[in-house]
KOLGULUM-246032 format. One record per residue (C-alpha): residue number from 0; z, y, x negated; residue in three letters. Coordinates in steps of 0.001 Angstrom, whole numbers. Each point is the difference from the previous one (the first is absolute). Example, Ala and Ser with C-alpha at 12.3 -4.5 7.8 and 13.67 -1.06 7.14 Angstrom:
REM KOLGULUM-246032
   n       w       v       u res
   0    7800   -4500  -12300 ALA
   1    -660    3440   -1370 SER
//
This chain:
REM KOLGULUM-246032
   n       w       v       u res
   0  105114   80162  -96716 UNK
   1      73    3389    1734 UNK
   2   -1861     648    3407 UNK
   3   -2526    2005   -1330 UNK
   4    -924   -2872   -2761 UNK
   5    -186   -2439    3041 UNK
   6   -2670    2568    2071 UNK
   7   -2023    -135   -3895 UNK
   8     115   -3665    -125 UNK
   9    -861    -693    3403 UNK
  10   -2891    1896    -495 UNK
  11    -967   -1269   -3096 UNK
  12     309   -3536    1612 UNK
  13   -2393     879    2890 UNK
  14   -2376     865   -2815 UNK
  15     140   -3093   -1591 UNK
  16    -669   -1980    3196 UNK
  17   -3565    2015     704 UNK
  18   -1103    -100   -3275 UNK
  19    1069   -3681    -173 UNK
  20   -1919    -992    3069 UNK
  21   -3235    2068   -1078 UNK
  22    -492   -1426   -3254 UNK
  23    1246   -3800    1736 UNK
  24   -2997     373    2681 UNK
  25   -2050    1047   -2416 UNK
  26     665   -2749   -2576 UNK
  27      51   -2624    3018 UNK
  28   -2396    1041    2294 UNK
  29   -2438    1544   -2213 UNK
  30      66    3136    1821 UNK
  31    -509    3654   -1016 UNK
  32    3050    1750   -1022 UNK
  33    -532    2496    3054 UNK
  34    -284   -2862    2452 UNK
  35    2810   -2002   -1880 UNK
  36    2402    3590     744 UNK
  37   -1035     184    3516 UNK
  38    1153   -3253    1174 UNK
  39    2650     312   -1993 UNK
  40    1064    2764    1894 UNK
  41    -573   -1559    3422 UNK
  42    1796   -2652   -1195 UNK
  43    3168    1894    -593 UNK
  44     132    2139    2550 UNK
  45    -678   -2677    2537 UNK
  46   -2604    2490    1915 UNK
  47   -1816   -3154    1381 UNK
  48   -3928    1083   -1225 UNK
  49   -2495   -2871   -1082 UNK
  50     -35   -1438   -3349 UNK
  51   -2674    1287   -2447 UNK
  52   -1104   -3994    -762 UNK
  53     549   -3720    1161 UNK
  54    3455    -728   -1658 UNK
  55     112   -2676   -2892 UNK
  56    3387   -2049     -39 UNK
  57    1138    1532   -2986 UNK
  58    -946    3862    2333 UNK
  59    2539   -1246    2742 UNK
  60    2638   -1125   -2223 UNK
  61    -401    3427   -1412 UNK
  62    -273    1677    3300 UNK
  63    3398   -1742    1016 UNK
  64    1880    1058   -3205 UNK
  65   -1245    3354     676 UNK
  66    1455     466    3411 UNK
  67    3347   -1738   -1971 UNK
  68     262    2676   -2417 UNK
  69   -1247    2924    1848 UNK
  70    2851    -757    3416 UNK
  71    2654    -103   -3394 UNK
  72   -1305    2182   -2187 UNK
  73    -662    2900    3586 UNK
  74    3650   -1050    1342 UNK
  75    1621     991   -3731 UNK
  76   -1732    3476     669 UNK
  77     760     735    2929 UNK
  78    3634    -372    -233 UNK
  79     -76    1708   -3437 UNK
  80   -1829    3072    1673 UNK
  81    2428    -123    2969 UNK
  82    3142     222   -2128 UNK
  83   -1813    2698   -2017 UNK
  84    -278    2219    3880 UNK
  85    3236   -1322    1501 UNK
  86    2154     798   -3271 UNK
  87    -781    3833      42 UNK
  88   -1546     146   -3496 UNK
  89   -3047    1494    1502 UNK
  90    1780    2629    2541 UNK
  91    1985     476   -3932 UNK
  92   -3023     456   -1679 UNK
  93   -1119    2566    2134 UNK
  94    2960    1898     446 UNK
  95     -16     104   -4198 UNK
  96   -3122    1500      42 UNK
  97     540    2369    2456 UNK
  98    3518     985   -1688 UNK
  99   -2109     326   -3335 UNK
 100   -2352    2069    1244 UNK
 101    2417    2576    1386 UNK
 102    2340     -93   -3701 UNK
 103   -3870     628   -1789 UNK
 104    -443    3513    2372 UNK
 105    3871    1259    -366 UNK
 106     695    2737   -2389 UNK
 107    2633    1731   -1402 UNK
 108    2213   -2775    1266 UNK
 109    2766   -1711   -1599 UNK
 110     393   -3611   -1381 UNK
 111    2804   -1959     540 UNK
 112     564   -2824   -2512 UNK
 113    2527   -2284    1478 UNK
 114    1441    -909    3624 UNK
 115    3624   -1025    -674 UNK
 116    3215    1163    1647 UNK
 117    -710    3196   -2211 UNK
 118   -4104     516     745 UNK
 119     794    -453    3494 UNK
 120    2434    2736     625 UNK
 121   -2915    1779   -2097 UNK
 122   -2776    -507    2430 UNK
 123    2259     447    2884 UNK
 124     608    3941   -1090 UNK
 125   -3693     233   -1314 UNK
 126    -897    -463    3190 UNK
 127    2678    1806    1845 UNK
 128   -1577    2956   -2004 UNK
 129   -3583   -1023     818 UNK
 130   -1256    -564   -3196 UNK
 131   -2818   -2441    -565 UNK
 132     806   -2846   -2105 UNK
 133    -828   -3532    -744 UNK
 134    2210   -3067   -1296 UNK
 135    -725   -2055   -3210 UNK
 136    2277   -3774     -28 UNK
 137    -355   -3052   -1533 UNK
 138    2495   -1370    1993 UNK
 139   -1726   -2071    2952 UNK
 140    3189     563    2052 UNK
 141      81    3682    -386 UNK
 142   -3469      51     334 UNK
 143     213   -1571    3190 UNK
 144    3012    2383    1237 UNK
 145   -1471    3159   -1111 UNK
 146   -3485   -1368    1757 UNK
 147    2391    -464    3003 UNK
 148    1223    3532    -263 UNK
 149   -3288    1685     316 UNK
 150    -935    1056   -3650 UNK
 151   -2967    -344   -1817 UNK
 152     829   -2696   -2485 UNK
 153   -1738   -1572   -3012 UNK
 154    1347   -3029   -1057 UNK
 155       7    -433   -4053 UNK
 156    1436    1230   -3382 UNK
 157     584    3910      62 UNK
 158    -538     -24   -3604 UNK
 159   -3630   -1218     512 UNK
 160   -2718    2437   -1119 UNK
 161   -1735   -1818    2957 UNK
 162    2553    -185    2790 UNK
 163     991    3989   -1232 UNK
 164   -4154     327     772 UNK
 165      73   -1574    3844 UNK
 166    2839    2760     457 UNK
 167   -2100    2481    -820 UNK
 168    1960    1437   -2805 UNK
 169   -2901    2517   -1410 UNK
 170     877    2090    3429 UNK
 171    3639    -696     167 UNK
 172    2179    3100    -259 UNK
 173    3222   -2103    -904 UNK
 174    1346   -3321    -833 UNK
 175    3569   -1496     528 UNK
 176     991   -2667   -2207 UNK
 177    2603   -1912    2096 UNK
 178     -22   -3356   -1473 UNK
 179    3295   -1938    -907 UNK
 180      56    -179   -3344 UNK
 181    -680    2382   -3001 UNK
 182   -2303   -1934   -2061 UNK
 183   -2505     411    3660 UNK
 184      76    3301     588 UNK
 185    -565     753   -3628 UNK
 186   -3443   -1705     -92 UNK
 187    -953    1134    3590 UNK
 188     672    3605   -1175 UNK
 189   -2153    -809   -3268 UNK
 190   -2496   -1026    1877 UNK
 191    -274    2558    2807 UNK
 192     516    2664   -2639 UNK
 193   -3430   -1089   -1916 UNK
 194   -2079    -296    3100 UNK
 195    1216    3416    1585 UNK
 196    1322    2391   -2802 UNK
 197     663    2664    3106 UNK
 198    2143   -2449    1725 UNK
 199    3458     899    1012 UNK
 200    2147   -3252    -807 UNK
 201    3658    -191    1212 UNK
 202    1335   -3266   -1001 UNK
 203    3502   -2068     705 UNK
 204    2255    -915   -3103 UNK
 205    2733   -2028    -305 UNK
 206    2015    2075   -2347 UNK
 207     327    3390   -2470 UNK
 208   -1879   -2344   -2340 UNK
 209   -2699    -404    2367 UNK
 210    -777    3572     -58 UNK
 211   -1012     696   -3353 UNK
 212   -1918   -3537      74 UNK
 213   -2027    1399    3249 UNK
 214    -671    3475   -1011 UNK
 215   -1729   -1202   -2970 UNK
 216   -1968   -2355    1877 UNK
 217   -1602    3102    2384 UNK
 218    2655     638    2583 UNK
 219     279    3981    1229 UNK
 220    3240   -1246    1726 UNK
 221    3043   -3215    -384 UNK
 222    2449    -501    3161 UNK
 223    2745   -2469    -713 UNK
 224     970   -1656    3583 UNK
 225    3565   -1068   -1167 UNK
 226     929    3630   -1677 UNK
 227   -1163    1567    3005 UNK
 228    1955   -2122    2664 UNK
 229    3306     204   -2403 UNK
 230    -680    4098     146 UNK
 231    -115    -117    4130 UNK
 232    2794   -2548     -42 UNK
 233    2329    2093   -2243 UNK
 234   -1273    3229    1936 UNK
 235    1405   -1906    3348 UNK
 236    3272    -448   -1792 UNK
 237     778    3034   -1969 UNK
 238   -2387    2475    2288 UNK
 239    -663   -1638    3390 UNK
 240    -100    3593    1926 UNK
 241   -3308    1167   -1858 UNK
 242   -1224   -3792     409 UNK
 243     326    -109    3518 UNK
 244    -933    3821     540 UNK
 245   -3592    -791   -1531 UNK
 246    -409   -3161    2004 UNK
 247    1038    2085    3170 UNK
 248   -2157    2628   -1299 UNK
 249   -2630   -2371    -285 UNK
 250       9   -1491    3311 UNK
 251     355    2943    1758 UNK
 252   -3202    1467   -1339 UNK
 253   -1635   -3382    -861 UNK
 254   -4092    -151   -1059 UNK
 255    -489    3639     575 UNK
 256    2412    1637   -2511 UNK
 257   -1557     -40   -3934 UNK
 258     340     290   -3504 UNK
 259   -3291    1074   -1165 UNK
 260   -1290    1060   -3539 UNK
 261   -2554    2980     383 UNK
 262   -2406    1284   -2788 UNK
 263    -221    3824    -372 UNK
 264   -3507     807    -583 UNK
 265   -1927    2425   -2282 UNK
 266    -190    3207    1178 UNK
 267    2650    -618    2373 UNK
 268    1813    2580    2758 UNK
 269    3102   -1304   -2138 UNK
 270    -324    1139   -3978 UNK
 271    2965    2507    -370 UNK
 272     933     362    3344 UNK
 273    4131    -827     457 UNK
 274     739   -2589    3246 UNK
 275    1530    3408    1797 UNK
 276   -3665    1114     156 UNK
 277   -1763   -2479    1203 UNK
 278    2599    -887    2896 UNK
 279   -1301   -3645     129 UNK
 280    2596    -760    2820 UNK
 281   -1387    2829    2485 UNK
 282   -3563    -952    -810 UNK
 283     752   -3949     329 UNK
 284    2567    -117    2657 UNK
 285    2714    -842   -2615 UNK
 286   -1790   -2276   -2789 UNK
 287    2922       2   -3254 UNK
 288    -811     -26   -3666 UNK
 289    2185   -2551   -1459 UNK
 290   -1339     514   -3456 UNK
 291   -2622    1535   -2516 UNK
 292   -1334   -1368   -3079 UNK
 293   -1529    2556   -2112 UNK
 294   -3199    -275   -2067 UNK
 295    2028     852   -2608 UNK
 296    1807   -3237     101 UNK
 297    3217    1259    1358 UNK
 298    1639    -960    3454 UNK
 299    2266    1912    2709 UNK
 300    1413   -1539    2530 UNK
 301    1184    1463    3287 UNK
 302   -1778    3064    -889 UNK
 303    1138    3379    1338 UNK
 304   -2052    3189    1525 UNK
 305     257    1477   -3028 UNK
 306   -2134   -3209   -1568 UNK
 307   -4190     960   -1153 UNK
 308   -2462   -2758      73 UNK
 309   -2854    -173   -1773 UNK
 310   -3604   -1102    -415 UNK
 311      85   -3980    -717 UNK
 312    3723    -458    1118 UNK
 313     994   -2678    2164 UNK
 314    2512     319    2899 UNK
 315    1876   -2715    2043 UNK
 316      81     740    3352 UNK
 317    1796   -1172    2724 UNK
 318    -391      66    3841 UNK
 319   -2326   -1243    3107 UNK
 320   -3224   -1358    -760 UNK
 321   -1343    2995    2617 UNK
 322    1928    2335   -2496 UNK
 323   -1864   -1283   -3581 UNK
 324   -3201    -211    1693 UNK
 325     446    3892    1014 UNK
 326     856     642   -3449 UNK
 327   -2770   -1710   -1387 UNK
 328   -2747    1907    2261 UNK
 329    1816    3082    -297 UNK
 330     685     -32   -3899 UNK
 331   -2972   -2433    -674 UNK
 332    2340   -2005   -2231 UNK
 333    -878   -3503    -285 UNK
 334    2108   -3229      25 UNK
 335    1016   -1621   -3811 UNK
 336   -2107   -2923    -472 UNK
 337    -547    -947   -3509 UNK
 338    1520   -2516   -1226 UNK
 339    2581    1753   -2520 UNK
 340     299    2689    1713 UNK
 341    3593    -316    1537 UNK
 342    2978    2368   -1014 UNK
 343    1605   -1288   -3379 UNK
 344    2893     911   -2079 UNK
 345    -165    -337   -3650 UNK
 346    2781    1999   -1172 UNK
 347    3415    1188    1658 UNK
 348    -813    3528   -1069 UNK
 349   -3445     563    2045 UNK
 350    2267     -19    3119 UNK
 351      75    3379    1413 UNK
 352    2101    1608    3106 UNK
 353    1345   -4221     972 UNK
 354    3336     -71    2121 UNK
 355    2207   -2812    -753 UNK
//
């Protein structure tokens, strides 16, 4: 029997002692129910007040098995309720509500289903880049170590309509599926895909069959772990000078440098101006275009001066985070964030102006 079964049954038990020794004065001493509770109640709590009547044998026999039960039945309670305090479950309880309460007012946040080795490295970047997120696990262990790292955390079945609902899913802007096996991520991706059609789902298969299986189910994106790490590993055999350029690259510039997808509005200072005429590196303090995707569905990458951009096209940008934000105020351009939205290639031929 569980603590919190104990606390129920010691309570219960008190119960049964009043409501015993009302209707047994009653019944012995004749007396009204109201008088037969009030002694009862002295009784028990030993507060030393006078007795209501002159005390028949059978009263004092009573009285005495009274004091018996209530010294038991009070003792049981009390250590119940003190393992209740001392083991943390309320200090838990309270911390659960509070952690609630802050998942139920996030939005546009991002839901991470599963803390393994994988959702860990997850969260750690998530919130190296600031992003607010909260953890779903069954696991009690990775529960406990993800509670331990300072996420929010809601302990249950990802694929639950119900757990999906404490995470706040109808205001959620994405979802990562990071579960271990296939068959998982598949029906937490069903599930997050009927209770947010706008969400933007990237899930974690296990192979090239696992793709086609998860983009049916409702994911915008598939990342297989083990093709990627063979791709790096390979890369550090075959190419290790561009790996360790962009890790040096990286470190040097660390948080600050970015690779940002922008939006080009209606109406826009852009629509059939070339890059040469808008000088975005004088007017940014040296912000590069990496690449445009057209409206009309066609993509150039490493575009020259020479390149127009249009109404609805979307750029990738990189530099400083003080460089994109000038960009943004000074071309009122705002950041992709729709799910879907993200540069995709469909064909070979679409490619425009790339450099091998």
């Amino acid at each position: 029997m569980n603590l919190k079964h104990r606390i129920t049954l010691s309570f219960v038990s008190i119960l049964v002692v009043i409501g015993a020794g009302t209707i047994g004065y009653s019944l012995i001493e004749g007396w009204t129910l109201p008088d037969s509770l009030y002694m009862t109640f002295i009784t028990i709590s030993t507060v030393g007040f006078g007795e209501v009547g002159v005390l028949t044998q059978g009263g004092r026999f009573l009285t005495i098995g009274l004091i018996i039960a209530s010294i038991t039945v009070g003792g049981y309670a009390l250590t119940n309720i003190t393992s209740y305090f001392v083991s943390g479950e309320v200090v838990e309880g309270i911390r659960n509500r509070r952690m609630y309460r802050k998942i139920r007012a996030m939005k546009n946040h991002i839901i991470l289903a599963g803390y393994g080795k994988l959702g860990r490295e997850i969260a750690d970047e998530l919130k190296r880049l600031k992003r607010e997120f909260c953890v779903i696990e069954m696991d009690p262990g990775h529960a406990t170590q993800a509670r331990e790292d300072g996420h929010l955390i809601i302990e249950g079945d990802a694929s639950s309509d119900d757990i999906l609902e404490e995470a706040n899913i109808a205001k959620a802007y994405g979802l990562i599926a990071a579960l271990t096996g296939d068959a998982a991520n598949v029906m937490v991706t069903i599930s997050a895909r009927e209770l947010n059609p706008e969400l933007h789902i990237v899930a974690r298969g296990i192979d090239t069959h696992s793709r086609a299986k998860l983009r049916r189910a409702g994911a915008d994106r598939v990342e297989l772990p083990f093709q990627i790490s063979g791709r790096r590993i390979s890369a550090l055999m075959v190419k290790p000078g561009i790996v360790d350029f962009i890790d040096i690259f990286s470190r040097m510039f660390g948080d600050d440098l970015m690779l940002v997808q922008l939006d080009v509005p209606e109406h826009s200072k852009f629509d059939g101006k070339t890059l040469k005429e808008l000088d975005f590196r004088k007017v940014t303090g040296g912000l590069g275009i990496m690449a445009i995707f057209h409206h009309d569905g066609t993509l150039t990458v490493q575009p020259d001066g020479n390149e127009k951009i249009h109404d609805y096209d979307r750029m990738l940008v990189l530099g400083s985070q003080n460089q994109i934000d000038r960009f943004k105020s000074e071309y009122n351009v705002t950041e992709s964030t729709h799910p879907g939205s993200g540069f995709r290639i469909h064909e070979p031929d679409t490619i425009q102006g790339a450099r091998r």
